[in-house]
C-alpha positions as CSV (number, residue, x, y, z in Angstrom):
1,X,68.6,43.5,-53.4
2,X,69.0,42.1,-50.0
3,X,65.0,40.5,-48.5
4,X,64.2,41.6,-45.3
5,X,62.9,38.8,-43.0
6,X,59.3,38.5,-42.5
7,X,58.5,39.4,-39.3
8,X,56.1,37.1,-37.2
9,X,53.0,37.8,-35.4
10,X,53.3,37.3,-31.4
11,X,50.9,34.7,-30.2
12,X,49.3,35.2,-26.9
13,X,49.2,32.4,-25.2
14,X,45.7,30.9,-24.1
15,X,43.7,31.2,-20.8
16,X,44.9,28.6,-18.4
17,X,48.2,28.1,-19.9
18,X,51.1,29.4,-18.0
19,X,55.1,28.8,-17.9
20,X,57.8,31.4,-19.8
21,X,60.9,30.4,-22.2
22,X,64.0,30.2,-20.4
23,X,65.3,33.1,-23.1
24,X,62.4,35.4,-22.1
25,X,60.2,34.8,-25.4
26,X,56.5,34.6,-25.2
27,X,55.3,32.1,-22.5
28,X,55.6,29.0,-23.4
29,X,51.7,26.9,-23.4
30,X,51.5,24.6,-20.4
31,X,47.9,23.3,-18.7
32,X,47.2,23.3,-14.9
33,X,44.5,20.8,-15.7
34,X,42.7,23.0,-12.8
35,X,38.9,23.7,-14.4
36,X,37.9,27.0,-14.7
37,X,36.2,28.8,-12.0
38,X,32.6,29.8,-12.3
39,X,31.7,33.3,-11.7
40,X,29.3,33.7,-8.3
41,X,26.2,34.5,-10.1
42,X,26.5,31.5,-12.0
43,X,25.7,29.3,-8.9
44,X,23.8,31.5,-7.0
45,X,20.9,32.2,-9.4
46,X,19.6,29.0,-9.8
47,X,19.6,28.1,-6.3
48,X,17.6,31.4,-5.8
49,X,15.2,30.9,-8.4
50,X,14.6,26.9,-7.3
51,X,14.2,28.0,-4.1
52,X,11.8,30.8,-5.2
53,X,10.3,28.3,-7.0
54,X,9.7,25.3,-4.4
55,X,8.5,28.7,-2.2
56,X,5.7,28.9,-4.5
57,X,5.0,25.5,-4.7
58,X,4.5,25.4,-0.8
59,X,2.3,28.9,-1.2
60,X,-0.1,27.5,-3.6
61,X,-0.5,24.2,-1.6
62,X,-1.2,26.0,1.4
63,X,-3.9,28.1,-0.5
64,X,-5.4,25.1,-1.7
65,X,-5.3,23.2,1.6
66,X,-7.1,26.2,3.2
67,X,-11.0,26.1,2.4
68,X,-10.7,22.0,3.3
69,X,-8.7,22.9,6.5
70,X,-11.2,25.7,7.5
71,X,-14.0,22.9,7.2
72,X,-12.5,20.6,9.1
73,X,-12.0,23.2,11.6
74,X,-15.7,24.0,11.6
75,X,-17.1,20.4,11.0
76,X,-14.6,18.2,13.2
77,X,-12.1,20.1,15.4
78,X,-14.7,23.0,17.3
79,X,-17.2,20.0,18.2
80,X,-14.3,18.0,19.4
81,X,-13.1,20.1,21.4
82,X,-16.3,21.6,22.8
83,X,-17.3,17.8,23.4
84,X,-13.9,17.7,25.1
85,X,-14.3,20.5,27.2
86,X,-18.0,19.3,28.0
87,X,-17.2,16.3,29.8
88,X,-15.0,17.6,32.9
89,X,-19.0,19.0,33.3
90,X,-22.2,17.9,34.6
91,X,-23.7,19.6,31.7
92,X,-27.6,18.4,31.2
93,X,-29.2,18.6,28.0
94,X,-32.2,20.4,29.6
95,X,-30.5,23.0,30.8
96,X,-27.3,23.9,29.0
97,X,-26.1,26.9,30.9
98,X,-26.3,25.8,34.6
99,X,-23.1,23.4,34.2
100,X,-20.4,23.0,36.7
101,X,-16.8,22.2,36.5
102,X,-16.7,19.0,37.8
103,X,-12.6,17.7,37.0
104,X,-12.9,14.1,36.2
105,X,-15.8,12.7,37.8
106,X,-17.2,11.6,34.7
107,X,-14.3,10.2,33.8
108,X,-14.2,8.2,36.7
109,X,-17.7,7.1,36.7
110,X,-17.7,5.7,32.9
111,X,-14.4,3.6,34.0
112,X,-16.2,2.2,37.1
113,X,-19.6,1.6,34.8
114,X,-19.7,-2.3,33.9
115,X,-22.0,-1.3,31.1
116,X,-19.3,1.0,29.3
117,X,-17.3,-2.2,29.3
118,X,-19.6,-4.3,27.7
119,X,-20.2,-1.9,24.9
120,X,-16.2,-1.8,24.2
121,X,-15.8,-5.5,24.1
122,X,-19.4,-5.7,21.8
123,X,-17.0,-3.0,19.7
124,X,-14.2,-4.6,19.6
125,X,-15.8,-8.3,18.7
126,X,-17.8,-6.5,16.0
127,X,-14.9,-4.5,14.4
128,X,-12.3,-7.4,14.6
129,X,-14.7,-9.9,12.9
130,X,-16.3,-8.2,11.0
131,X,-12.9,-6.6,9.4
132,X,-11.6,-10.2,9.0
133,X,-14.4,-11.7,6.8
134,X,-14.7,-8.5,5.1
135,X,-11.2,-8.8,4.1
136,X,-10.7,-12.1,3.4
137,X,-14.1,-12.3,1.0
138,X,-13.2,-9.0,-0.4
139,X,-9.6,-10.4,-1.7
140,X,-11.2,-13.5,-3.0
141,X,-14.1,-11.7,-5.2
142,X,-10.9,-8.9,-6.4
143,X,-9.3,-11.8,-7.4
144,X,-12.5,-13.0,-9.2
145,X,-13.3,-9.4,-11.0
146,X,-9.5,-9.0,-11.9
147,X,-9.6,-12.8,-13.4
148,X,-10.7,-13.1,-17.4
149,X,-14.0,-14.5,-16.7
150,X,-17.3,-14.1,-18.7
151,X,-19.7,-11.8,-17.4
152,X,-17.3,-9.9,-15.6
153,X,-18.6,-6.6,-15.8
154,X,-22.3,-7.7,-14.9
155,X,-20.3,-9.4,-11.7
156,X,-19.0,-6.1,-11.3
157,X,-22.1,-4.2,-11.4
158,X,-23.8,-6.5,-9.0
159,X,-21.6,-6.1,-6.4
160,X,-21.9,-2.7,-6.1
161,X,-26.1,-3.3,-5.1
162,X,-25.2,-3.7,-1.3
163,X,-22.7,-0.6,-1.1
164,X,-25.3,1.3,-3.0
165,X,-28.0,1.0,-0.7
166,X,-28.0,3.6,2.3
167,X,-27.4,1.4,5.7
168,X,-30.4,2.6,7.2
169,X,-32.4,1.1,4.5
170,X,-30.2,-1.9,4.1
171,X,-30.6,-2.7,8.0
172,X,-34.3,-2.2,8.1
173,X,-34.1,-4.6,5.0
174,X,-32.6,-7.4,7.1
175,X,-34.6,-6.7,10.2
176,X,-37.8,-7.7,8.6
177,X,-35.7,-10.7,6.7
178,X,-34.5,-11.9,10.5
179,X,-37.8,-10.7,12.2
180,X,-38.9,-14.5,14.5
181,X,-42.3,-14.3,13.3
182,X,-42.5,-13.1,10.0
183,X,-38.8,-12.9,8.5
184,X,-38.0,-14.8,5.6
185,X,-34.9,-16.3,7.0
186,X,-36.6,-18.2,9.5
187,X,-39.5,-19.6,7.1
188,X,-36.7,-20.7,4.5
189,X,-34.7,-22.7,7.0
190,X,-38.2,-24.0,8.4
191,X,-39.1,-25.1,4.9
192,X,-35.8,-26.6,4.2
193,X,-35.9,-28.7,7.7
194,X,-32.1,-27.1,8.7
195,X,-34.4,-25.6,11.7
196,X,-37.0,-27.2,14.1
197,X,-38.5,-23.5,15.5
198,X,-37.9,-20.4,14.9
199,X,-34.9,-18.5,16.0
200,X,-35.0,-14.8,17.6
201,X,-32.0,-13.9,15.9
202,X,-31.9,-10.0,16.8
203,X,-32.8,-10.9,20.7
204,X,-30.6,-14.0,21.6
205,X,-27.3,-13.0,23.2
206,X,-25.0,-15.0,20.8
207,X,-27.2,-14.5,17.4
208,X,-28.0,-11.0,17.9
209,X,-24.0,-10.6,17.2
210,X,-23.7,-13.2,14.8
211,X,-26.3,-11.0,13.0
212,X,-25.5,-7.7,13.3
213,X,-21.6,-8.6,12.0
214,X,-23.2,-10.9,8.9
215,X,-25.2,-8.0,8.0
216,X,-22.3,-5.6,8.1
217,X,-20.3,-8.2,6.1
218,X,-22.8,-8.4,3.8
219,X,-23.1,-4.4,3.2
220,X,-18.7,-3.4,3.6
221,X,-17.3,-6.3,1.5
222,X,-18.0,-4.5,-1.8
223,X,-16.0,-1.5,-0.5
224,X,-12.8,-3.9,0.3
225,X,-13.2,-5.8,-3.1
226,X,-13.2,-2.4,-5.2
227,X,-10.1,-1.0,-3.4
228,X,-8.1,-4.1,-3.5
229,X,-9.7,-4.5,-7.4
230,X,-8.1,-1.3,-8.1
231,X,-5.0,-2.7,-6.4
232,X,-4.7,-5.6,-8.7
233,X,-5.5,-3.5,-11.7
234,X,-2.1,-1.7,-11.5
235,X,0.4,-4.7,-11.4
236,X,2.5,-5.6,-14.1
237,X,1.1,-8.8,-16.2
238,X,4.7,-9.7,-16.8
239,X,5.5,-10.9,-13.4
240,X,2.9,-13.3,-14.0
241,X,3.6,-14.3,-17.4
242,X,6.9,-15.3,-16.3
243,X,5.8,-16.9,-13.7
244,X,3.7,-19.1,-15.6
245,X,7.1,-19.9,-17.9
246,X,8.6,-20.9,-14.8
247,X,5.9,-23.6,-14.2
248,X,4.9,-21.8,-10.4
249,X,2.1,-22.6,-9.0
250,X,-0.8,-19.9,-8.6
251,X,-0.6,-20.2,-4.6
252,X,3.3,-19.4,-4.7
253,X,2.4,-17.0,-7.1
254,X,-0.3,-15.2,-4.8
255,X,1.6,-15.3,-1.6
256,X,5.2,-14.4,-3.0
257,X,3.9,-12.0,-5.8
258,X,0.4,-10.6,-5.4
259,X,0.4,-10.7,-1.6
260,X,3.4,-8.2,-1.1
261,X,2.9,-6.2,-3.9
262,X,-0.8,-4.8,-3.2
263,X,0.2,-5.4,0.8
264,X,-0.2,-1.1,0.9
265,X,-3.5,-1.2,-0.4
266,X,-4.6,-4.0,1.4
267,X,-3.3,-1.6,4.5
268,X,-5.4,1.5,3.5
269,X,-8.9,-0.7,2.7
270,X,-8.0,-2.8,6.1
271,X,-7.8,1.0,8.2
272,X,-10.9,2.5,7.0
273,X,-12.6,-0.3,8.0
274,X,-11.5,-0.9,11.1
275,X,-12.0,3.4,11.6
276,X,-15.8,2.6,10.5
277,X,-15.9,-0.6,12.5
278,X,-15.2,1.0,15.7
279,X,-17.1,3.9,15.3
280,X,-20.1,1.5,14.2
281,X,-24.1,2.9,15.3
282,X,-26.2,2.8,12.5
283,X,-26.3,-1.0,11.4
284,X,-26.8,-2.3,15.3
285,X,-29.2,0.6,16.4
286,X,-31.6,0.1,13.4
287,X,-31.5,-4.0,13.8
288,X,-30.9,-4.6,18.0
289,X,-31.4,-0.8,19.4
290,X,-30.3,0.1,23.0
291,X,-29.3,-3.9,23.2
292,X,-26.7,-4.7,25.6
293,X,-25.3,-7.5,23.7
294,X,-24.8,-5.8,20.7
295,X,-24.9,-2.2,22.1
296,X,-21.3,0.1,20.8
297,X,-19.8,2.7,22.4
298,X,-21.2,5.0,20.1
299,X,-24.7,3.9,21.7
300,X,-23.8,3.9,24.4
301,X,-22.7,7.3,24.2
302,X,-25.8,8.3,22.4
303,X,-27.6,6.8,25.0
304,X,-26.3,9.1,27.9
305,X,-26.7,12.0,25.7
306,X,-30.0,12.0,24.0
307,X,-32.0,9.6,26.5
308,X,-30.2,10.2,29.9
309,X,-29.8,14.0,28.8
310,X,-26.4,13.4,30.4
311,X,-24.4,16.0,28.5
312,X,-20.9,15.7,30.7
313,X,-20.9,12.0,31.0
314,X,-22.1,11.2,27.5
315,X,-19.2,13.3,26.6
316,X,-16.7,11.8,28.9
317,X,-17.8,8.5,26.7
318,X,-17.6,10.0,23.1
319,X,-14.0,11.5,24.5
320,X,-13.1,7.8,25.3
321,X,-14.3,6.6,21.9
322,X,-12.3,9.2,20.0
323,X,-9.2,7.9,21.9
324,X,-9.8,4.2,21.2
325,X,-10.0,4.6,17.4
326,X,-6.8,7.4,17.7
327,X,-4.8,4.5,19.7
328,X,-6.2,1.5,17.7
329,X,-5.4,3.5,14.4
330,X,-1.9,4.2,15.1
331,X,-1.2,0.8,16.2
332,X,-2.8,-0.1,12.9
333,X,-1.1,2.3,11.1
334,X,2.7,1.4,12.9
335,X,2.5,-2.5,12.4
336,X,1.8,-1.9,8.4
337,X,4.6,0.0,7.8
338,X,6.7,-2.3,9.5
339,X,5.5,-5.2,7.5
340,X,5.1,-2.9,4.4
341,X,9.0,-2.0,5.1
342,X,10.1,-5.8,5.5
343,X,8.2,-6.8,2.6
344,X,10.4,-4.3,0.8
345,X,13.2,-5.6,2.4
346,X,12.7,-9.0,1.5
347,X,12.0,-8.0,-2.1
């Protein structure tokens, strides 16, 4: 009995090959080597959902930022701007409600006033000094702490003392220690024969200065030595490890490593300083008072607002103070990130 020939099942050819027998069969597999298309809800729904996502991010961080930003509107901005407004007046402090708009007369007054002068050159000496030494002895006792020495922690501890105390107390604590009859400064240097008389150091011209900026120096430098502590805390031991392999020296070491690498830092300690430097009243009104040769511009500006009752012109002069800090803090601010940028640069 004749078989019959089994008959084959047609294959259909798979997605993405294409091409036909020349005898009309099935079509014959070929691949484009094109990749297949995604559908459009593929790419569209993660985009939406990231950026539904990021959306919320920016939500939440707004509703977070909004009791701080409604304080700072409150505390800073309103008394800025009323302070602002106040001196284009001659607002007096006895009688707040008879001012008059008087453009910029008071502006033009404090730039005429020799005394105004004074004060921003005492501000300036005082912050740019002061700043120095408090960043030069903060590195060195960082450098200390962050060393492997005994004691460190009591060293630590200690340091704190003169940030701790409140600077009202701290400067009445060095007025009686610098006091010409009584203080203890000038009996120690009497008894030690460094001095022959006593020395008015809160009333002469050049040691009234000389004092006000050691006292500041003494109280700030614990603030600079803890941020640029926490600074040195963070950098990898193994850049100095291998550094000691390679026999360099711990002065290459500090100015090619440590320098560059906690140059942001140093930055941020180095600006709120020279923010708190400029805007300086406490320390110098407890120890020297109304003092020209020590006086700020934050007495001064005190000065024509509480004792002259001069509420337009004392406001023209707190207006020019807020400007000088803006203006010195930008600067500041600008010639860090440059160096910060070339440091990175260089690296």
């Amino acid at each position: 009995m004749p078989r019959e020939p089994a008959t084959v099942p047609a294959v259909r050819p798979a997605a993405g090959l294409v091409g036909a027998q020349p005898g009309g069969g099935d079509a014959a597999p070929r691949r484009t080597g094109l990749p297949p298309t995604p559908g459009p809800t593929a790419a569209s729904a993660p985009r939406r959902s990231s950026l539904t996502l990021a959306q919320q991010r920016i939500r939440s961080a707004w509703l977070f930022l909004a009791p701080m930003l409604i304080v700072l509107l409150l505390v800073a901005a309103w008394p800025l701007l009323r302070t602002v407004f106040f001196s284009f007046t001659d607002a007096n402090l006895s009688d707040m409600s008879g001012w008059q708009f008087v453009g910029l007369d008071n502006y033009i007054s404090l730039v005429e006033d020799p005394v105004w002068w004074r004060s921003v050159v005492n501000t300036l000496i005082f912050a740019v000094i002061s700043v120095a030494i408090e960043t030069a002895l903060g590195l060195i006792i960082a450098l200390t702490l962050d060393a492997h020495i005994p004691g460190r922690g009591l060293v630590r501890a200690a340091v704190l003392i003169p940030w701790a105390i409140p600077t009202v107390v701290s400067a009445r604590m060095w007025a009686w220690m610098l006091n010409d009859l009584y203080g203890v400064i000038n009996a120690a240097l009497l008894s030690l024969g460094l001095i022959s008389k006593p020395y008015a150091w809160l009333a002469d011209p050049f040691l009234s200065m000389v004092s006000v900026i050691a006292v500041d120096v003494w109280k700030a430098t614990p603030f600079m030595s803890l941020l640029l502590l926490a600074a040195l805390q963070v950098l990898p031991r193994e850049i100095y490890e291998a550094a000691r392999v390679d026999g360099v020296s711990p002065v290459k070491v500090f100015f090619r490593v440590t320098l560059p690498l906690i140059r942001p830092a140093l930055l941020v300690a180095v600006i709120f300083r020279i923010l708190d430097a400029l805007r300086v009243f406490d320390v110098i009104y407890v120890l020297t008072g109304n003092n020209q040769n020590t006086a700020s511009m934050s007495i001064y500006a005190r000065q024509q607002l509480v004792d002259f009752q001069d509420v337009g012109y004392g406001s023209a002069a707190a207006t020019f103070l807020f400007l000088i800090v803006a203006l010195v803090t930008i600067v500041v601010i600008t010639f860090g990130r440059v160096n910060v940028a070339a440091a990175g640069d260089g690296r």
